[in-house]
N, C-alpha and C positions, 0 to 999 in steps of 0.2 A: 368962422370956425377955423377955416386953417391957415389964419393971421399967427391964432392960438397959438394952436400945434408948433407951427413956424416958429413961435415964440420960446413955447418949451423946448423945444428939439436945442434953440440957440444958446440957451439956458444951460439945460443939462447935459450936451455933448462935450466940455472940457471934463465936467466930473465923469461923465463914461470913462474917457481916456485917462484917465487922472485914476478912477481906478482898478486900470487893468493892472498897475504896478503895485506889486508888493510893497515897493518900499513904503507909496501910497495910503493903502492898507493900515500899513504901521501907523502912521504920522495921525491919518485919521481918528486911528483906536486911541492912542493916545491923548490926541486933543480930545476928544469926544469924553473921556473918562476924567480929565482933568476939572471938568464941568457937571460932568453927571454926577460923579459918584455920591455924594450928598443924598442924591434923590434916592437911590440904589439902595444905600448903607439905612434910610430913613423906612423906607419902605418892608425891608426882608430883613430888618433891623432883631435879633434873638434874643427876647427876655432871659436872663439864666436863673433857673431854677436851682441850679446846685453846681458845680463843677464838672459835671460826668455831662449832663444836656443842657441844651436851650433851645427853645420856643421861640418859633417868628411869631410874632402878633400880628400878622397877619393870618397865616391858619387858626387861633385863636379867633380871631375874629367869625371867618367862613364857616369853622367846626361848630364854636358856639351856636353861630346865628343858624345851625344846619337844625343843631340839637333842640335849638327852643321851637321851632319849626314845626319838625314832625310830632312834638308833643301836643303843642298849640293844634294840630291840627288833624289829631287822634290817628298817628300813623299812617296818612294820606298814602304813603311812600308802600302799603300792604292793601290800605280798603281799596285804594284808587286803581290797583294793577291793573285789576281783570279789566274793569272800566276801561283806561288806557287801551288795552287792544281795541277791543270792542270800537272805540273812537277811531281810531286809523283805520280800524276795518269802511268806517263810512257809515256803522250800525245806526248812528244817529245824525245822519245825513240831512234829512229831512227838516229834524226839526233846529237844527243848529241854521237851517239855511232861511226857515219861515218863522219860526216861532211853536213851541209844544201846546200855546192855547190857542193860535189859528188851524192847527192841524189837528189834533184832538180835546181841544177844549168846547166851550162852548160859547165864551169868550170874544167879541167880532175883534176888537182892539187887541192888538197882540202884547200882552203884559204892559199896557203904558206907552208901546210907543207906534200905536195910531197906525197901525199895519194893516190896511184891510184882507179879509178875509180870500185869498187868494194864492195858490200855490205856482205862478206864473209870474208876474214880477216884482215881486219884494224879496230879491235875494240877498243874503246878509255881504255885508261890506269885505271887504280883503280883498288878494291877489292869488292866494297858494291854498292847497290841502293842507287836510294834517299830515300827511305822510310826507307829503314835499317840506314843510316845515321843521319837519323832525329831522328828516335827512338833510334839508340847509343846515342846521343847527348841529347836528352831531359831526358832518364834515371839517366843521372849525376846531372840533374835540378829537376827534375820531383821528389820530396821528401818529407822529414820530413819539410822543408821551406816551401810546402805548404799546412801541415796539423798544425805544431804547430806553426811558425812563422806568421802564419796569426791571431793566434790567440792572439800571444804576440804581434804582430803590434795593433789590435786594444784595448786589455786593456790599450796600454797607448795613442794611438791617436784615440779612437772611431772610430763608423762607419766612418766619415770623412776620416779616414788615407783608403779606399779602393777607394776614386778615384783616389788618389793620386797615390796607388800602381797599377791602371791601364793604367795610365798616365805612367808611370815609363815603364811598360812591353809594353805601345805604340811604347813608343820612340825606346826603347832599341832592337826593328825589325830590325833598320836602323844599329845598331851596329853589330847586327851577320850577316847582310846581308856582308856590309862590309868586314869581319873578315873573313871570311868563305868563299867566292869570292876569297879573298888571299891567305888563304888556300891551295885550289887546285890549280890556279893561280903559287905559287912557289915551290909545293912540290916536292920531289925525291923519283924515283920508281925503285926498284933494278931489276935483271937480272930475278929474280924470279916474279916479279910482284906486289913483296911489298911495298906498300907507304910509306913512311916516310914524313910527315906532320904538320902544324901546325904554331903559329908565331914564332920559332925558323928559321923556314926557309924564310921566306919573310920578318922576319928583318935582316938575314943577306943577303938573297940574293937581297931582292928588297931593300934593301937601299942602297947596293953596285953600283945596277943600277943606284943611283942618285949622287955618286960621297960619299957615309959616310959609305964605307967598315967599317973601323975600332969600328966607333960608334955602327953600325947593328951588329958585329961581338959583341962584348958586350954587346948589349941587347938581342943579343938571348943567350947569357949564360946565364945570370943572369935571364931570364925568364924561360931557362931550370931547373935550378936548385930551382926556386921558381916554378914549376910544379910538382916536386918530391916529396917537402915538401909537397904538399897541396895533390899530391896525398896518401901519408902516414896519414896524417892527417885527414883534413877535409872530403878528400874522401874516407878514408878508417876507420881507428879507430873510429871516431865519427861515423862514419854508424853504424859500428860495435857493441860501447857500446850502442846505445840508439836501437836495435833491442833486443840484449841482454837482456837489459832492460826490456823491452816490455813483449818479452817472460817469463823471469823469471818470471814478477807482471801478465799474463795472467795466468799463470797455479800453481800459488802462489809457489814456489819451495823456499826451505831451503836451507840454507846450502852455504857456502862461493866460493864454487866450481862449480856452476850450468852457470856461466858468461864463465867460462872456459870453462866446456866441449863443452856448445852453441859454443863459438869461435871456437873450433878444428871442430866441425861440419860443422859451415858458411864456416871454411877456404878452409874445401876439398870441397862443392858445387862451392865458390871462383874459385879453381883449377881448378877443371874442366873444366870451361868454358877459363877462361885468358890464360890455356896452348893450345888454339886454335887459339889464336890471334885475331886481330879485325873480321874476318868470320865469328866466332864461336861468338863472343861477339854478333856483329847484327843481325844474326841467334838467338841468345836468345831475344835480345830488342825486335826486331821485334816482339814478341809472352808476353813477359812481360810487357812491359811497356802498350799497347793497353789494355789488361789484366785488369789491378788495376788501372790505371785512369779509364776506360770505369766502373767497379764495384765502383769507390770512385764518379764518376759524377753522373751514375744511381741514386745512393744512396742520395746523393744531388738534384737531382731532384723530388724524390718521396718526400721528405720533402719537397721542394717548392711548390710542388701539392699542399699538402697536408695543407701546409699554405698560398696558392695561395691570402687571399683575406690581407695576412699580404706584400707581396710584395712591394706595392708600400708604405708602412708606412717607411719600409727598404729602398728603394731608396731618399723617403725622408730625413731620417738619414743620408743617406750617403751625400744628396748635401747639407745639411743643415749643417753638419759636417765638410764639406771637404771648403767651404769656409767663416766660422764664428768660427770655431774650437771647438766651443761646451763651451768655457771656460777651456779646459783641455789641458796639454801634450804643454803647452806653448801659448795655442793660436790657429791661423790658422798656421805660419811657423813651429808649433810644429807638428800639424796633418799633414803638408805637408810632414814633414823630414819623420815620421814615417813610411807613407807611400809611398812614393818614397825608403827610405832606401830597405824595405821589398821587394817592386818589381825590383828594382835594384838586392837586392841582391839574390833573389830566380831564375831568370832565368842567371843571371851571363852575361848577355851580355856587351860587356868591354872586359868580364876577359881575354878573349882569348883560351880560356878552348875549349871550341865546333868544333875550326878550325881544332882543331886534328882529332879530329871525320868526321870532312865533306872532312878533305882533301884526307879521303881513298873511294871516291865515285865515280865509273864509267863515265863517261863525257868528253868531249874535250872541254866543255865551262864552262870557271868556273864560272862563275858570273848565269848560271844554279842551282846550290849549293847554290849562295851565297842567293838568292831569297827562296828557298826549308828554308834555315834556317832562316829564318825571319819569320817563322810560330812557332817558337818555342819558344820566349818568345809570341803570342799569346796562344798557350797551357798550357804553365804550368803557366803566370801570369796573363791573361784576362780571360781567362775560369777557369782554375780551382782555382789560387788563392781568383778570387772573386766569385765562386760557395761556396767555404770554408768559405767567409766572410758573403755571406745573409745566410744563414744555421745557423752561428753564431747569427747574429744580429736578425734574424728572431724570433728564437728558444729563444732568451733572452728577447725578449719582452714580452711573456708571463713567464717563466722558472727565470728571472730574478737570473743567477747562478753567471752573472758577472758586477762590476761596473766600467764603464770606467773613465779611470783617474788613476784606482789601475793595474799598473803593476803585471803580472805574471812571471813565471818561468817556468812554465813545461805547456806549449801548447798543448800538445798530448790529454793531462786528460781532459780541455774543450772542445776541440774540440768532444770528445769521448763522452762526458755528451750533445754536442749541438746534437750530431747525436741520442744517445740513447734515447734521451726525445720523438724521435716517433718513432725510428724502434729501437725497443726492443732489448738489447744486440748485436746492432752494433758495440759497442768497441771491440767485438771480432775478427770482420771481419776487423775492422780496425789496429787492430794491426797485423793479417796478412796482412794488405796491407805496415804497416811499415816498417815488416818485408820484404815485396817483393821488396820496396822504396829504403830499401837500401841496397839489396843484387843488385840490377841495380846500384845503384851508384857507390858501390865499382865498380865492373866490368868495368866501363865505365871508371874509375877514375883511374883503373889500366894502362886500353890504352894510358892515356894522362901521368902519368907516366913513364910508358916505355919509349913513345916519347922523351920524356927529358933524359931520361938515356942515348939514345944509342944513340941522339944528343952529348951528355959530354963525354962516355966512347967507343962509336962506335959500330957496328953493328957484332953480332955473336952470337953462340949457348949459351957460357958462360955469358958471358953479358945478355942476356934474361935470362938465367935463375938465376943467381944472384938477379937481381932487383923482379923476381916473389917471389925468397923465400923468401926476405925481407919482399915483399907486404904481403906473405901469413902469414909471424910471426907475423905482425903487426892486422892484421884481428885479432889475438887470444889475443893479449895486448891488443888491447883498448876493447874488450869483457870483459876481465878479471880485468880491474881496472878501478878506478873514474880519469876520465883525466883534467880537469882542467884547469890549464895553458899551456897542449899538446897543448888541441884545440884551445885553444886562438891564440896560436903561429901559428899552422896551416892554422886557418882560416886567420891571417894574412899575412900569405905566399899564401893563394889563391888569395888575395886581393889585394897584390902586385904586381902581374901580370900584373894587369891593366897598370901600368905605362909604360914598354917597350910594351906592345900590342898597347894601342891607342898612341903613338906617332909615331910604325911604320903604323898606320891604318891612322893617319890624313896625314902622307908623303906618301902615295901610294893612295889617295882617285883620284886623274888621274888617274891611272894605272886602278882601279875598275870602274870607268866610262868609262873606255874605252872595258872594257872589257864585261860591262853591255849594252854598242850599239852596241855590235858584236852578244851580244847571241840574241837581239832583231829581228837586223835584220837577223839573220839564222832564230828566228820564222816566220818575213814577209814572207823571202824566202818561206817557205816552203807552207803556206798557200794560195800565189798568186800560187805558183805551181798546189796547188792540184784544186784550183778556175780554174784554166785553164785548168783542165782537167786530169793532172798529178796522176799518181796513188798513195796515202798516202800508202808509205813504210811501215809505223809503224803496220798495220794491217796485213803481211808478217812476222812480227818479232816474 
């Protein structure tokens, strides 16, 4: 093992030093783009519909597959809510853990799969709750996309573009419902107990099922291998420099090398947690992510108090916006794109990213899961992106800092001036929250990482820790340099996901309905049980 180390450290200590230099920086961006951009320009590639807009097909794709989704599956994204709680609460703890016909059935066999009769040990497979699951998953979403991205959605599509972006994060329930049902549905669980998860294994295993071994066998590589990239990337360096960022301009620090030492510091807080594996990782979400949303929502509500009789002028804006388009950003299809782009892309539902996260979850029902994460683009795009957005619109109606129509660049800095203009020197607190934003994202972004690695190069000590020390020198690189066309590239490797995710998601949407009327009725079971008199297990547990 610290042959290894020895080896990477030998490895990656020129490129440290290599990129503490600006000029470095440059030479990098530009070779890196000379090569990528093909991939970049292919991927976020704008069908034109007319001269005034154009359409990435790639949110065509996500929005689509969002919308045949929750129809298919008779607005999961409303029947499923209450359920959804209910699940995190643990309400069905019991029987997700034994089985609804060894607990209240009559049944010795537990549905098929030869469970004897015993509430003692046949506990179901996984590593994590649902709550730990949820909060792994929504830390990789839950970010800088809902502090500065919301803020660049609406300079260029106005208040208008946040119905749209709630629209987006309605639909997109039905997609990680889906996704994430699959998830557990096809994962592999080793002798140890460890999951191995995600749509690397339900495109090849569930399409195998349907007779396209070969096809599923290449979509889940090429998904693996675009989860790698995006976990380097978009999930890690770009965390990385724009917390770096943050920190440097909070406490005004000099000096060319202040990005670096930050990096070498995020990387071992990094470590710590990722060399625990996903336990350790939802063990921290669990307590962070609750953490800095609950202080970023607080914080957003005491200004709506506080501008309580400006509300409804805001909601005005935003319907008056979202279908007359205000004259800006194209029109109405211009505010629409804007905003759908924004909530598409802030909770990530599509991408197939989350299924790795839910598929390490305790359960014997996977469509249990698949419902728990359909609360998570309600999280980070219905609640707090558009808490983000009245805060904004609210705050500028008096404050007038911003004009819609004028595109921005750096979201962070409005958003920091909509919050400060009433709670005095909240940009402080908030670039601690960025900084909290994306120390969860990496971490989370590592796990779905990993997933992909050890899907491509297979399961062992060396293997894990290869791909960690990678992750960890990249933590210190994108800290230490202006990345550019990195992230470009990256984010277009997250984005590409999409592709083999929703085609294995719309060829297994059978299999999730079927799997969605099994965990249903184990809920009936259980409730006509206890209506009859039957003792509720789950109170024992």
């Amino acid at each position: 093992m610290k042959k290894i180390l020895f080896s990477l450290l030998a490895i990656f200590s020129p490129l440290l030093i290599f990129a503490q230099e600006q000029t470095a920086s440059q030479v990098i961006d530009e070779t890196f783009r000379a090569y990528t951009s093909w991939f970049v320009d292919l991927i976020f590639y704008e069908i034109p519909f007319s001269d005034y807009y154009q359409i990435p097909w790639v949110l065509i794709v996500l929005i689509g597959g969002a919308l045949y989704l929750t129809i298919y599956f008779k607005f999961i994204n409303i029947t499923g809510f209450i359920t959804a709680f209910r699940v995190v609460k643990g309400q069905y703890e019991d029987i997700e853990k034994h089985g609804a016909s060894t607990l209240y059935g009559d049944v010795t066999p537990n549905e098929g799969e030869n469970i004897i009769e015993t509430i003692r040990d046949d506990s179901a497979d996984g590593e994590v709750s649902h709550f730990q699951a949820l909060t792994a998953a929504l830390s990789a979403t839950v970010g800088l996309g809902n502090i500065a991205g919301v803020a660049v959605a609406l300079s260029i599509g106005g208040p208008g573009a946040t119905f749209w972006m709630i629209l987006a994060g309605f639909l997109g329930m039905a997609s990680k419902f889906a996704e994430c049902t699959l998830g557990v549905k096809y994962r592999d669980v080793g002798e140890d107990g460890t999951v191995y998860g995600g749509p690397m294994y339900y495109l090849s295993k569930g399409l195998k099922e349907k007779g396209y071994g070969k096809i599923g066998k290449v979509l889940a590589v090429v998904f693996a291998v675009f989860v790698i990239g995006g976990s380097f990337g978009g999930g890690n360096m770009f965390q990385a420099n724009q917390a770096a960022a943050q920190f440097v301009q909070l406490f005004e620090l000099t000096g060319g090398n202040a990005g670096f030492y930050f990096g070498l510091v995020m990387a071992a807080l990094v470590a710590v947690v990722i060399i625990g594996g996903i336990k350790r990782i939802a063990s921290v979400t669990e307590k962070v992510v609750p953490f800095m949303a609950g202080i970023y929502v607080l914080a957003a509500l005491v200004i709506l108090a506080a501008n309580w009789h400006l509300i409804d002028d805001a909601f005005n804006l935003i319907y008056q916006g979202a279908f007359t388009g205000l004259g800006i950003a194209g029109g109405l299809i211009g505010v629409m794109i804007q905003g759908i782009r924004r909530g598409a892309f802030s909770n990530e539902a599509g991408v197939g990213s989350a299924a790795i996260a839910h598929s390490a979850v305790r359960t014997k029902y996977p469509a249990s899961e698949g419902i728990v994460a359909l609360l998570e683009p309600f999280v980070d795009t219905v609640i707090i992106c558009t808490m983000t957005a009245l805060v904004i619109i609210i705050t500028n109606l008096e404050g007038g800092f911003m004009t819609y129509g004028v595109p921005i660049t750096e979201g962070v800095e409005l958003t920091a001036i909509a919050f400060d203009s009433v709670i005095p020197n909240f940009s402080i607190i908030l670039t601690i929250a960025v900084i909290l934003f994306a120390f969860s994202t990496m971490i989370s972004w590592s796990y779905y990482g990993m997933q992909g690695w050890i899907y491509l190069f297979g399961k062992g000590k060396i293997t894990d820790l290869v791909y960690k020390g990678l992750f960890l020198v990249f933590v210190v690189i994108g800290a230490s340099i202006s990345l550019g066309a990195v992230i470009d590239f990256s984010d277009a490797m997250i984005f590409a996901m999409v592709v083999p995710n929703i085609i294995g998601v719309l060829f297994l949407t059978p299999v999730i309905k079927k799997e969605l009327t099994r965990y249903l009725k184990a809920i009936k079971l259980k409730k006509e049980a206890i209506d009859d008199g039957a003792e509720d297990h789950q109170k024992n547990m």
